[in-house]
Each structure stands twice: as C-alpha cells, then as structure tokens.
KOLRO-727031 format. One line per 10 residues: for each residue x, y, z of N, C-alpha, C, O. Coordinates in pm, whole numbers, plus 50000, padded with zeros to 5 digits. Layout:
REM residues N
X:Y:Z:X:Y:Z:X:Y:Z:X:Y:Z  ...
***
This chain:
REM residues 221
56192:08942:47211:56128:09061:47266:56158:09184:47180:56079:09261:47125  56305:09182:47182:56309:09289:47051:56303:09298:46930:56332:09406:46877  56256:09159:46832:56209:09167:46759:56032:09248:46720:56000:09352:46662  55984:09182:46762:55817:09273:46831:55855:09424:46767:55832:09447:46648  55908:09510:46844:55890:09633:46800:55954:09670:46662:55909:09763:46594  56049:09604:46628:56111:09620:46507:56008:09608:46416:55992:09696:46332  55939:09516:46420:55838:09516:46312:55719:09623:46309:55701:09713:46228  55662:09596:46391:55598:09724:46454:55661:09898:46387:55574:09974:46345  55758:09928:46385:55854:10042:46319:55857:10004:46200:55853:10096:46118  55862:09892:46156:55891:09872:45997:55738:09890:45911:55708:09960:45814
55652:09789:45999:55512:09882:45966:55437:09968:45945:55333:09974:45880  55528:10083:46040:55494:10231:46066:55572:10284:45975:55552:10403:45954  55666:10225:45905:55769:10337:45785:55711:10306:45625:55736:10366:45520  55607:10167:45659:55553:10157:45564:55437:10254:45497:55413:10295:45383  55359:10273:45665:55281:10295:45617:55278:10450:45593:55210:10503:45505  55357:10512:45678:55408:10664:45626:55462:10648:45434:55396:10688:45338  55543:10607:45432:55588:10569:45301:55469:10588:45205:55455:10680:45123  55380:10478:45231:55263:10500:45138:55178:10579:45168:55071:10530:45133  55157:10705:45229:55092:10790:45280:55153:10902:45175:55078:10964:45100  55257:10917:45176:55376:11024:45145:55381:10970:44943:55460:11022:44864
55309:10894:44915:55341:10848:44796:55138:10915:44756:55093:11008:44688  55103:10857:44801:54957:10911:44807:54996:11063:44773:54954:11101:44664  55076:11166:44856:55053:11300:44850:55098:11325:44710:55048:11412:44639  55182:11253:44675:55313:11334:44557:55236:11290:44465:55248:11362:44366  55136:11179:44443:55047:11152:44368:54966:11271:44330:54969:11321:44218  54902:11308:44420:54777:11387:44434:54816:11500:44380:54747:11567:44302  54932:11530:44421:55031:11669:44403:55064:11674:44295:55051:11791:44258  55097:11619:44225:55144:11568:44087:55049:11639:43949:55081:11713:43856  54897:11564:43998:54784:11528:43972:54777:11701:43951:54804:11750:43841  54737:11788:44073:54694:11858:44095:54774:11985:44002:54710:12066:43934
54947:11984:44015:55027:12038:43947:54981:12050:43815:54948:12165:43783  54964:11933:43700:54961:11921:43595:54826:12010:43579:54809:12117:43519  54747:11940:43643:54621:12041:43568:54635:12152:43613:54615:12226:43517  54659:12220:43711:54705:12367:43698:54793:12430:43581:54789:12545:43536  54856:12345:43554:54994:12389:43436:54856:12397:43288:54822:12500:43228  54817:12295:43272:54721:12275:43154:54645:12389:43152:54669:12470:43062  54543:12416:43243:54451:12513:43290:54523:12632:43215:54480:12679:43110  54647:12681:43285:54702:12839:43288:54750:12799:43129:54698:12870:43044  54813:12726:43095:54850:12715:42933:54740:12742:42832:54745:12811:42730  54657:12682:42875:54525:12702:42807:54436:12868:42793:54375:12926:42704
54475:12900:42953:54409:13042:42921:54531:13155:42849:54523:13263:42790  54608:13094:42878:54747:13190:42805:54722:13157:42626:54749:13257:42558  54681:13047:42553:54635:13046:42422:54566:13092:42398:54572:13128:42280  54428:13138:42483:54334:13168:42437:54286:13330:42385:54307:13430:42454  54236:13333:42286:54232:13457:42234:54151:13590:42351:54075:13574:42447  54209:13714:42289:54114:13766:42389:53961:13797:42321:53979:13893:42247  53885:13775:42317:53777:13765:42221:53698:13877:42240:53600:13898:42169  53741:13974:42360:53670:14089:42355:53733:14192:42288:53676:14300:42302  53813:14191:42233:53937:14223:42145:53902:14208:42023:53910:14292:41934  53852:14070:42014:53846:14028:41894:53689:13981:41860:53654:13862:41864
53612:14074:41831:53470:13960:41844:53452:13889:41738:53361:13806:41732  53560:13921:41607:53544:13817:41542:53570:13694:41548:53529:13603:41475  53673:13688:41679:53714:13542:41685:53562:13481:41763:53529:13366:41733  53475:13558:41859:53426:13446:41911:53310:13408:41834:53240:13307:41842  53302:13516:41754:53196:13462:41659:53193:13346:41550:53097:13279:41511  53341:13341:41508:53409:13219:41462:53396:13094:41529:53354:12988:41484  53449:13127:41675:53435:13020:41770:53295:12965:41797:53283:12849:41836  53174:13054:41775:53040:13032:41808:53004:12918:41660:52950:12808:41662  53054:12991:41552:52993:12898:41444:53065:12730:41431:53023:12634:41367  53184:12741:41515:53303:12621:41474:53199:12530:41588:53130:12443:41534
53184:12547:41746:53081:12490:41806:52944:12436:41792:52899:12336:41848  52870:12534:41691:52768:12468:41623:52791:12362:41534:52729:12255:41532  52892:12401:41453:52926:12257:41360:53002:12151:41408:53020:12037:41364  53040:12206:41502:53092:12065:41603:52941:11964:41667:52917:11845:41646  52870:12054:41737:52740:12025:41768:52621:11921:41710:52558:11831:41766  52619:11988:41541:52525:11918:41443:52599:11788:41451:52542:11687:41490  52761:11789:41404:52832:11688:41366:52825:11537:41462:52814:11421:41423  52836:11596:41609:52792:11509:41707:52636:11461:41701:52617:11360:41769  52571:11489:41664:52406:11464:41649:52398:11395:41523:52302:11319:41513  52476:11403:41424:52419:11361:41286:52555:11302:41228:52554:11280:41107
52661:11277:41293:52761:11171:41207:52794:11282:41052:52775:11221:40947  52832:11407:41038:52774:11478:40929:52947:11406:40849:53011:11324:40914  52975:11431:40774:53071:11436:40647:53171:11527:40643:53126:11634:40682  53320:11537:40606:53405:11652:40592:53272:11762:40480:53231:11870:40523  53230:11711:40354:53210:11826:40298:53028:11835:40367:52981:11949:40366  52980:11777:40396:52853:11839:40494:52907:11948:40640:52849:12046:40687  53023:11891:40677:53102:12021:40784:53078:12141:40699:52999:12230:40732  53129:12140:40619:53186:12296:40569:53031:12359:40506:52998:12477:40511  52944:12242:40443:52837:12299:40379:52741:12368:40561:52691:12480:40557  52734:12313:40650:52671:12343:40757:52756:12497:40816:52705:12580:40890
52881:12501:40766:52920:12599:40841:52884:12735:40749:52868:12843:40805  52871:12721:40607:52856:12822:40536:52690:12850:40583:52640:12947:40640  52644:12755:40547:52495:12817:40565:52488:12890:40703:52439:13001:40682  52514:12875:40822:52529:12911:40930:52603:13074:40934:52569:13157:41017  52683:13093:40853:52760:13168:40860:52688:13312:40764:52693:13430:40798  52631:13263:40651:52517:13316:40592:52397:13368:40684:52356:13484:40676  52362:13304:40743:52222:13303:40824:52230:13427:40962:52143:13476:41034  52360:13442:40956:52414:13581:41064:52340:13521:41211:52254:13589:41268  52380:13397:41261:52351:13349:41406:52402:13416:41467:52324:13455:41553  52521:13470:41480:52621:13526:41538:52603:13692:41573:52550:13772:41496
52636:13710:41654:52684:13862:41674:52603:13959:41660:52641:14076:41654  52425:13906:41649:52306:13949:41582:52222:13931:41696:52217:13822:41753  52126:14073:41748:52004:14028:41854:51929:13908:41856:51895:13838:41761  51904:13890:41993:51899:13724:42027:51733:13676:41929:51711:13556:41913  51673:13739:41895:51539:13731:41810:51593:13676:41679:51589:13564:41627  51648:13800:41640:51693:13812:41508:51803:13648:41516:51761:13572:41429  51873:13610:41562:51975:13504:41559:51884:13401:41558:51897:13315:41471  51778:13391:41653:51692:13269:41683:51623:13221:41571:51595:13102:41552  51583:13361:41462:51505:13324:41332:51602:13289:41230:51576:13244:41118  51734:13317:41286:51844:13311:41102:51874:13112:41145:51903:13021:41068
51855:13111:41265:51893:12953:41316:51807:12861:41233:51849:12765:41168  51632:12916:41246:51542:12830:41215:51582:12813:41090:51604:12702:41043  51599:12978:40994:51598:12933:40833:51684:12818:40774:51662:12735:40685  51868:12860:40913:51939:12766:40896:51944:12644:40910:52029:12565:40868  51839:12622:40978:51779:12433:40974:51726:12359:40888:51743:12241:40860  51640:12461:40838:51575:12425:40693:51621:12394:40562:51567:12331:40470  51754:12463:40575:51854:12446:40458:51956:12313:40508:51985:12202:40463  51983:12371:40594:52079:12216:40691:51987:12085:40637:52043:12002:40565  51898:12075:40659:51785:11983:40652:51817:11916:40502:51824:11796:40475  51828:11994:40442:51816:11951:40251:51932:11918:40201:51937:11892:40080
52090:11910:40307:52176:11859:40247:52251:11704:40339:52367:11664:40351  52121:11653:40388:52111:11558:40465:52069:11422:40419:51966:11416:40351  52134:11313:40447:52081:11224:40389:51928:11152:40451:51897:11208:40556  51842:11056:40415:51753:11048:40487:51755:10996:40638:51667:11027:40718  51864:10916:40670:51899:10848:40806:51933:10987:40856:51900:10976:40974  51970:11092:40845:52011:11214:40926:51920:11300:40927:51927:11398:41000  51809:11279:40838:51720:11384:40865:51622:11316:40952:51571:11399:41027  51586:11225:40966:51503:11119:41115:51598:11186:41249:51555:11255:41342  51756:11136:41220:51780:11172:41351:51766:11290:41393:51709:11298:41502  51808:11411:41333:51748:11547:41317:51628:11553:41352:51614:11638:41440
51529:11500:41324:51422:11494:41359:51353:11489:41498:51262:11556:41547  51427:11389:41541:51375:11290:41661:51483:11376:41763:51448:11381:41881  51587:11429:41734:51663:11514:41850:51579:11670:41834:51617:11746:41923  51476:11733:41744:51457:11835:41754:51315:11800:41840:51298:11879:41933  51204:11688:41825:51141:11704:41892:51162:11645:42064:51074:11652:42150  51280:11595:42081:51272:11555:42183:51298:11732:42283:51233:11771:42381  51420:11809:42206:51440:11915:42276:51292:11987:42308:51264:12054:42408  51198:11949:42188:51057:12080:42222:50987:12040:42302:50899:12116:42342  50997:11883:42365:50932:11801:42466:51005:11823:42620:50941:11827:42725  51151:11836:42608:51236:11895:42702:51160:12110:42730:51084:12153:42817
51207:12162:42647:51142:12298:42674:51013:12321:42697:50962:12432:42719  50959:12219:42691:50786:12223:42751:50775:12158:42903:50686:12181:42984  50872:12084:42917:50870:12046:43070:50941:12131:43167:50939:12145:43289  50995:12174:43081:51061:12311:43160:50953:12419:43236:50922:12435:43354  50915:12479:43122:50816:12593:43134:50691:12526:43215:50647:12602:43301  50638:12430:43208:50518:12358:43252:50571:12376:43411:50499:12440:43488  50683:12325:43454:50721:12329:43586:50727:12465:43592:50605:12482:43591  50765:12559:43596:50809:12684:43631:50628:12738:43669:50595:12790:43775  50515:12704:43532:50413:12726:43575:50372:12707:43684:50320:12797:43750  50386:12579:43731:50317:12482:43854:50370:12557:43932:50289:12580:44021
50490:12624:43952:50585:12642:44120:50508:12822:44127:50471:12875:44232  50500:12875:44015:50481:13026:44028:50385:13073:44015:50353:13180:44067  50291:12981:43915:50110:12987:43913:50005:12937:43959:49890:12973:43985  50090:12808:43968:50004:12697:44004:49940:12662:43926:49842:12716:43976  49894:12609:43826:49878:12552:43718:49808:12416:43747:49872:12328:43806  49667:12393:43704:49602:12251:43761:49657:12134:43641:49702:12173:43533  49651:12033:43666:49684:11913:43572:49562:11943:43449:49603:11891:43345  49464:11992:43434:49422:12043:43287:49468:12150:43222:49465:12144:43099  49518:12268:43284:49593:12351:43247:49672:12320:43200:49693:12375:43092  49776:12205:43248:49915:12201:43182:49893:12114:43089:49982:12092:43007
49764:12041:43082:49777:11939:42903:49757:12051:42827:49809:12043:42716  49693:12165:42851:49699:12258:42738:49780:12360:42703:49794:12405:42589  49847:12405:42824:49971:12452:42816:50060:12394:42724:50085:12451:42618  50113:12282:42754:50172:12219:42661:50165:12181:42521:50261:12172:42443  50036:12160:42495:50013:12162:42353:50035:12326:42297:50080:12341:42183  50013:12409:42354:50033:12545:42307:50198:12578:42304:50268:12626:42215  50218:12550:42388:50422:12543:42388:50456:12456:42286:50501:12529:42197  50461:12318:42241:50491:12242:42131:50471:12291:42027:50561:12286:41942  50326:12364:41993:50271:12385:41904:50361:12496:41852:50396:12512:41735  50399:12585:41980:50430:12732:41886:50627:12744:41906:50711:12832:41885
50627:12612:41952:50798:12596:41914:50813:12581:41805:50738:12504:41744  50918:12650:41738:50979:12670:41593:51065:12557:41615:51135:12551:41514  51094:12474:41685:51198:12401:41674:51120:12266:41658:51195:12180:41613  51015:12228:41676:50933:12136:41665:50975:12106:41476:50969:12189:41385  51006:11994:41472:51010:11917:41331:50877:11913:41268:50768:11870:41304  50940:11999:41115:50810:11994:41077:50774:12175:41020:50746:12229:40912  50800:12232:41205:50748:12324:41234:50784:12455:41106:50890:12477:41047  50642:12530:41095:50633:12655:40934:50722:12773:41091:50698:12799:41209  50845:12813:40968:50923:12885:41073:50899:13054:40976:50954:13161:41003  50830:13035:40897:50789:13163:40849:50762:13302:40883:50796:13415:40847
50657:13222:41002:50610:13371:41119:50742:13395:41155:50849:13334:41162  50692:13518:41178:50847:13567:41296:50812:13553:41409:50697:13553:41454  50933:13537:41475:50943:13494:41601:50838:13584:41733:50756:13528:41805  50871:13731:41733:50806:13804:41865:50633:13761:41827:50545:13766:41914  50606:13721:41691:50447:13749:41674:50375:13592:41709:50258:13565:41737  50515:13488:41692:50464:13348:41738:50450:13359:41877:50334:13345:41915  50542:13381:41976:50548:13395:42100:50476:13483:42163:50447:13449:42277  50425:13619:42118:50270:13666:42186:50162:13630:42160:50079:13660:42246  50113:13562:42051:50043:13456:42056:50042:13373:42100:49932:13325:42128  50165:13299:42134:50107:13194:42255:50104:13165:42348:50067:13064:42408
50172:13320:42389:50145:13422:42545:50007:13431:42570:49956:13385:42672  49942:13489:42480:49813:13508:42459:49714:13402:42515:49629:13416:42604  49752:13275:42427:49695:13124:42424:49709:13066:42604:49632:13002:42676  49802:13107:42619:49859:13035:42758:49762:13132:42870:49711:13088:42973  49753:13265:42821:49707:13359:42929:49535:13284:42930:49508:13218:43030  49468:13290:42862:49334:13276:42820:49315:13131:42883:49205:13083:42854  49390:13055:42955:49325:12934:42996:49363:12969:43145:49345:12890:43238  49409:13077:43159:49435:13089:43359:49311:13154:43401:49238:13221:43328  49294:13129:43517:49186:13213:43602:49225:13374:43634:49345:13403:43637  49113:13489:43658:49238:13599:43694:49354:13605:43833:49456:13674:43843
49331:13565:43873:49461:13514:43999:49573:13498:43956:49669:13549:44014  49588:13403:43815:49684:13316:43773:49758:13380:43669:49874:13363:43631  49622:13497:43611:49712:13566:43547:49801:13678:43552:49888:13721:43476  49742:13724:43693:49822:13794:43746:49971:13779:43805:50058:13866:43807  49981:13619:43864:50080:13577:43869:50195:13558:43736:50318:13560:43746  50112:13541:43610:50181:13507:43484:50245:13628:43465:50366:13644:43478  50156:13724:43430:50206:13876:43378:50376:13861:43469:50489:13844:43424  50322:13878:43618:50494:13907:43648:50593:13807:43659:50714:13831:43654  50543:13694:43676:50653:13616:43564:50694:13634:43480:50816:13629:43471  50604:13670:43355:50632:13738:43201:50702:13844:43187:50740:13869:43073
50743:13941:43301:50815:14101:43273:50755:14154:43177:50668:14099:43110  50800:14276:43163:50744:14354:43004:50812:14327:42925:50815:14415:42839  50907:14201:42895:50932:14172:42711:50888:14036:42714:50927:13976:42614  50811:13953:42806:50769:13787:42788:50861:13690:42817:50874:13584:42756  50923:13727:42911:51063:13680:42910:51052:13517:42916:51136:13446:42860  50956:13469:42979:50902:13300:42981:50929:13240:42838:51013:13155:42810  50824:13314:42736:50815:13251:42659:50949:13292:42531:50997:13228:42438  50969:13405:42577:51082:13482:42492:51191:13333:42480:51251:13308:42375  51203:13240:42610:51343:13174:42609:51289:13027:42510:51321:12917:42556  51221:13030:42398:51155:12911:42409:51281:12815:42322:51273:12692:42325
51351:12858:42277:51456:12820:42192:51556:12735:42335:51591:12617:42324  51580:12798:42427:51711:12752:42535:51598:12695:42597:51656:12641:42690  51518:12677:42607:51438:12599:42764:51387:12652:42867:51318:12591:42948  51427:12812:42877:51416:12872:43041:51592:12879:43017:51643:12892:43128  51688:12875:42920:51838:12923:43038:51886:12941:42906:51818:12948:42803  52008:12948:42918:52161:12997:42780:52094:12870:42611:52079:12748:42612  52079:12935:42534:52070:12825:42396:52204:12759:42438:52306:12803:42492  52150:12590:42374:52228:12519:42347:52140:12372:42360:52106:12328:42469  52120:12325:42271:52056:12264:42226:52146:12073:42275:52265:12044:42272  52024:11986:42313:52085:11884:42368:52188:11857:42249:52181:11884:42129
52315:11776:42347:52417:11692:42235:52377:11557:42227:52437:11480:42152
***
C-alpha cells in the first residue's frame, strides 16, 4: 500500500526535475543571445559619427552580395569593390547612386568569366520579372488594371528597367522613368489615371522605386 504512493512522488520529482531542466535550458539559451546581441551593439561603430564607416560598410555588403551570386575570386573581390567604390554608390542621391550602380555593372560585367556572366544574367532578369510583379499588383489593388492592361504594363516596366540584362543604361535615369510613366499613363482610361497620378505623388514615386521593387534596394541573394 505504501509502496503506490512512493512511486507516484518519485514520478512527480521527476517530472518537476525535467520541467526545471527545460527552464535553465531556455534560460541559458535566452542569456547567451542577449550577451551576443549587447556585445555586438557595443562593437559596433557609431556610423552617424562616422559616415565613412557606413559607406564602407555599404560597399563591403555589395561585394559580399555579387560574391554570393557569382562564386567571384579573392582578386575579382577587390576588382568589384574598386569599381564600386569609383562609381560613388554610396553617400550620393538615390538617382544619382542608382545610375553609378548601372555603369558599375557594366564594368563588373567585363571582368567576369563567361559562366558568371549567364549567372549575372539570369539573376538580373529574374529581379526585373520580380519588380514587375510587384508594381503590376500595386496597379490591380489601386487602379484596377484589366488583364490587357497589365500585359502591357509589364512589357513597359521590363522594357524600361535598367536592370534588365542587356539593358542601354545610357539614358539617365529620371528621363527613362517619365517615359514610362508616360507609356503606362496612355493605356489607362481617365478614371485610372486619375487614380495613377496619386499613386505617383509629384516625384513618380511608383516608378521612381524601379531599382528596389516598390521598397529599400537590395537586390535578390
């Protein structure tokens, strides 16, 4: 008879036991990455302090970036970071950065072997196929946009992405993108374009983002 409960208690110290091992786990867990976290922001530069560091930091990310996309080389690293660094991406109005990027692709491009310039390739048009499905939706939800509209929409977005492989990055940028503000306006009804305009704000802001998609640049990894 009094065995019965003994076990019963020994069960119950078990299972507290492993309850209590669970916490110090978790706790543990939770400790460390707090410690990591605060260590981490205690290294980190203050970069408003310093904008040269984050501009450093902006170009070291891009060549981290390409490198992940294209398998690049110690001396293709450094050749990608100079050109980049040349090309004033950095620290330069978002127009002006967006066009020193394109030139910087073009040169990136020529110190590539041919297996890296396909993949280059095939990751730049997939992004201009990504930033066209973007914008195409945003049409549909805010214009409404019929399924013939948006096959032509889209060809006008592909078309006048600079990032499209291939693509003559010559024009400058504000004169590609009101043109194909323009292009995009001329196939809406007036209803639609009235809806566009204030979508568009007074600097085009739709098409202004055609580089990020609609949000922050950064180009798929």
């Amino acid at each position: 008879m009094d065995a019965e409960p003994g076990k019963k208690h020994s069960k119950l110290k078990l299972i507290l036991a492993g309850i209590g091992v669970v916490y110090l786990i978790v706790g543990a867990v939770w400790a460390g990455q707090a410690y990591w976290k605060s260590r981490t922001a205690a290294q980190r530069p203050n970069l408003g302090a310093h904008p040269e560091l984050a501009g450093q930091m902006l170009l070291d990310n891009e060549v981290q970036r390409f490198d992940k996309q294209l398998a690049l080389s110690a001396d293709q690293k450094k050749q990608v970071h100079d050109i980049l660094d040349k090309a004033g991406v950095v620290n330069t109005p978002p127009l002006q950065a967006m066009q020193g990027m394109l030139e910087a692709r073009k040169k990136i491009r020529e110190i590539l072997t041919p297996e890296q310039q396909e993949k280059m390739g095939k990751v730049e048009n997939a992004r201009v196929n990504q930033i066209a499905d973007r914008q195409v939706e945003r049409l549909k939800k805010e214009v409404g946009i019929t399924s013939e509209q948006e096959k032509g929409i889209r060809n006008i977005i592909n078309d006048a992405n600079p990032l499209k492989a291939g693509s003559d990055t010559s024009e400058p940028m504000p004169a590609r993108l009101m043109k194909a503000r323009e292009r995009i306006r001329g196939l809406l009804t007036p209803e639609q374009q009235e809806k566009f305009d204030k979508m568009q704000g007074p600097g085009g802001g739709l098409l202004r983002r055609f580089m990020s998609g609609g949000g922050q640049p950064r180009e798929e990894n």
